[in-house]
C-alpha positions as CSV (number, residue, x, y, z in Angstrom):
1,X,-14.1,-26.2,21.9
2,X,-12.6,-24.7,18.5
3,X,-9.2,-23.6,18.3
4,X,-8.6,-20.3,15.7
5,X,-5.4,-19.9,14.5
6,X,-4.5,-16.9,12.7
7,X,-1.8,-16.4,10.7
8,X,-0.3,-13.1,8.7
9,X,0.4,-13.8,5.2
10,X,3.3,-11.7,3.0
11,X,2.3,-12.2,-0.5
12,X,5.4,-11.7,-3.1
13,X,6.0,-11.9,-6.5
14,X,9.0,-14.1,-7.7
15,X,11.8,-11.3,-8.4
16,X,15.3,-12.5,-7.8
17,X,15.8,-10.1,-4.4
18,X,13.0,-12.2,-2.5
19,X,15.0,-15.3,-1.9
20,X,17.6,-13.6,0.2
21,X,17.7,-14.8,4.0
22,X,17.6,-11.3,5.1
23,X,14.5,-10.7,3.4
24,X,12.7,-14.3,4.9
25,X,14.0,-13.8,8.6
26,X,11.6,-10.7,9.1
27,X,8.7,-12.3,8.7
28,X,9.2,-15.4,10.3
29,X,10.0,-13.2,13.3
30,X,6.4,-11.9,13.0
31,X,4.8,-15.3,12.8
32,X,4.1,-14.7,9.3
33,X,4.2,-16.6,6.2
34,X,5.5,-15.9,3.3
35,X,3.8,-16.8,-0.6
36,X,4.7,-16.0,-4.0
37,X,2.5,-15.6,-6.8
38,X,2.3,-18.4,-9.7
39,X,5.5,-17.4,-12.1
40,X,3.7,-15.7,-14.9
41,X,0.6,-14.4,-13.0
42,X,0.9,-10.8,-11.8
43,X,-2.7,-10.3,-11.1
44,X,-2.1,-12.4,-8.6
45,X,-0.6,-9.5,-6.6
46,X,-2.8,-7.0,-8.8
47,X,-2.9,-4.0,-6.2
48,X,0.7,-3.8,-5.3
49,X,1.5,-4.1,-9.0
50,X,-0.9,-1.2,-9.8
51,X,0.6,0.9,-7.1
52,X,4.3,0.1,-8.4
53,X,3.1,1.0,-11.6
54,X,1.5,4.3,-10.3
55,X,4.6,5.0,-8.6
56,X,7.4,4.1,-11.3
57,X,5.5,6.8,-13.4
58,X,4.4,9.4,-11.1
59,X,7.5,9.3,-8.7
60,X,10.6,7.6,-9.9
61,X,10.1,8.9,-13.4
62,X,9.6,12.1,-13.1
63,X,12.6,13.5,-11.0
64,X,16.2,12.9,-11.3
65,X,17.5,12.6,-7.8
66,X,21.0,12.9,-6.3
67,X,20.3,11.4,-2.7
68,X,18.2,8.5,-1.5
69,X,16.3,11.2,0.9
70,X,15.3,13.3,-2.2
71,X,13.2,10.0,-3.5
72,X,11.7,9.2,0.2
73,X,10.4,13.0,-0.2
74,X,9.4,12.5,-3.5
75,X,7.3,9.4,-2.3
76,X,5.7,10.8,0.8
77,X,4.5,13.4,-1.7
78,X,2.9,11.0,-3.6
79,X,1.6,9.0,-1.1
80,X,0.3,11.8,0.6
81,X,-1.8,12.9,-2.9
82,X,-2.3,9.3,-3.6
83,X,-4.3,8.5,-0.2
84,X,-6.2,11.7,0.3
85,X,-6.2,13.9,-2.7
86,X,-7.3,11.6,-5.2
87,X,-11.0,11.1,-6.1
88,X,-12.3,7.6,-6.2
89,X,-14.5,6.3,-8.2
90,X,-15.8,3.9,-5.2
91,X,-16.3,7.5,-4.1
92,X,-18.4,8.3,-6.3
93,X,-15.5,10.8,-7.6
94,X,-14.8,12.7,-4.7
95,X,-11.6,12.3,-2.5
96,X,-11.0,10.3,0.5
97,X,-10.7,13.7,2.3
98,X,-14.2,15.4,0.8
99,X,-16.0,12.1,1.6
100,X,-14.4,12.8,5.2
101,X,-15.7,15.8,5.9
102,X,-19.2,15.1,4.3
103,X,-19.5,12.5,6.6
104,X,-18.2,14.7,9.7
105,X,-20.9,17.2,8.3
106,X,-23.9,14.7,8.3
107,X,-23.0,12.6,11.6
108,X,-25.6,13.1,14.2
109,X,-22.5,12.0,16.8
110,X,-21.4,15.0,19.1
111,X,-18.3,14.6,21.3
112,X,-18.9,15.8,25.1
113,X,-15.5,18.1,26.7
């Protein structure tokens, strides 16, 4: 008899605002475990810094904003371009939401009412 255990992993870089108790009960309450990248090794979290990135220039950068609802606006924005609107090379170029609808067009699957 084998005995899986999984376990959910929250990968962090080493910033100063990660240490706080606040930020560490969460995901213990979750059954999850926490674990930071090597100091000096960012492309150990490569994706989230690439998104950061993305969104430091594209967001945060680009508006000056009075109210902390004005930036959550802002972002939805851009996450709502950034997931659907953006072509993808893994795509060959097209965008999440054209490769959705060319498969919807080619799929032999018909739902019954």
């Amino acid at each position: 008899m084998f005995r899986v255990s999984l376990r959910l992993l929250l990968r962090t870089d080493n910033d100063p605002e990660f240490p706080s108790e606040a930020f560490a009960s969460w995901p213990k309450q979750q059954c999850m475990a926490i674990q930071c990248i090597q100091p000096g090794k960012p492309i150990q979290n490569d994706r989230i810094e690439r998104f950061n990135r993305l969104n430091q220039d594209e967001v945060l950068d680009q508006y000056l904003v009075a109210e902390l609802d004005d930036v959550r606006e802002a972002d939805r924005e851009f996450l709502n371009d950034y997931d659907l609107h953006r072509p993808l090379q893994a795509l060959d170029g097209m965008t999440p939401v054209e490769e959705r609808d060319r498969h919807a067009r080619s799929s032999t699957f018909e739902a019954s009412g």
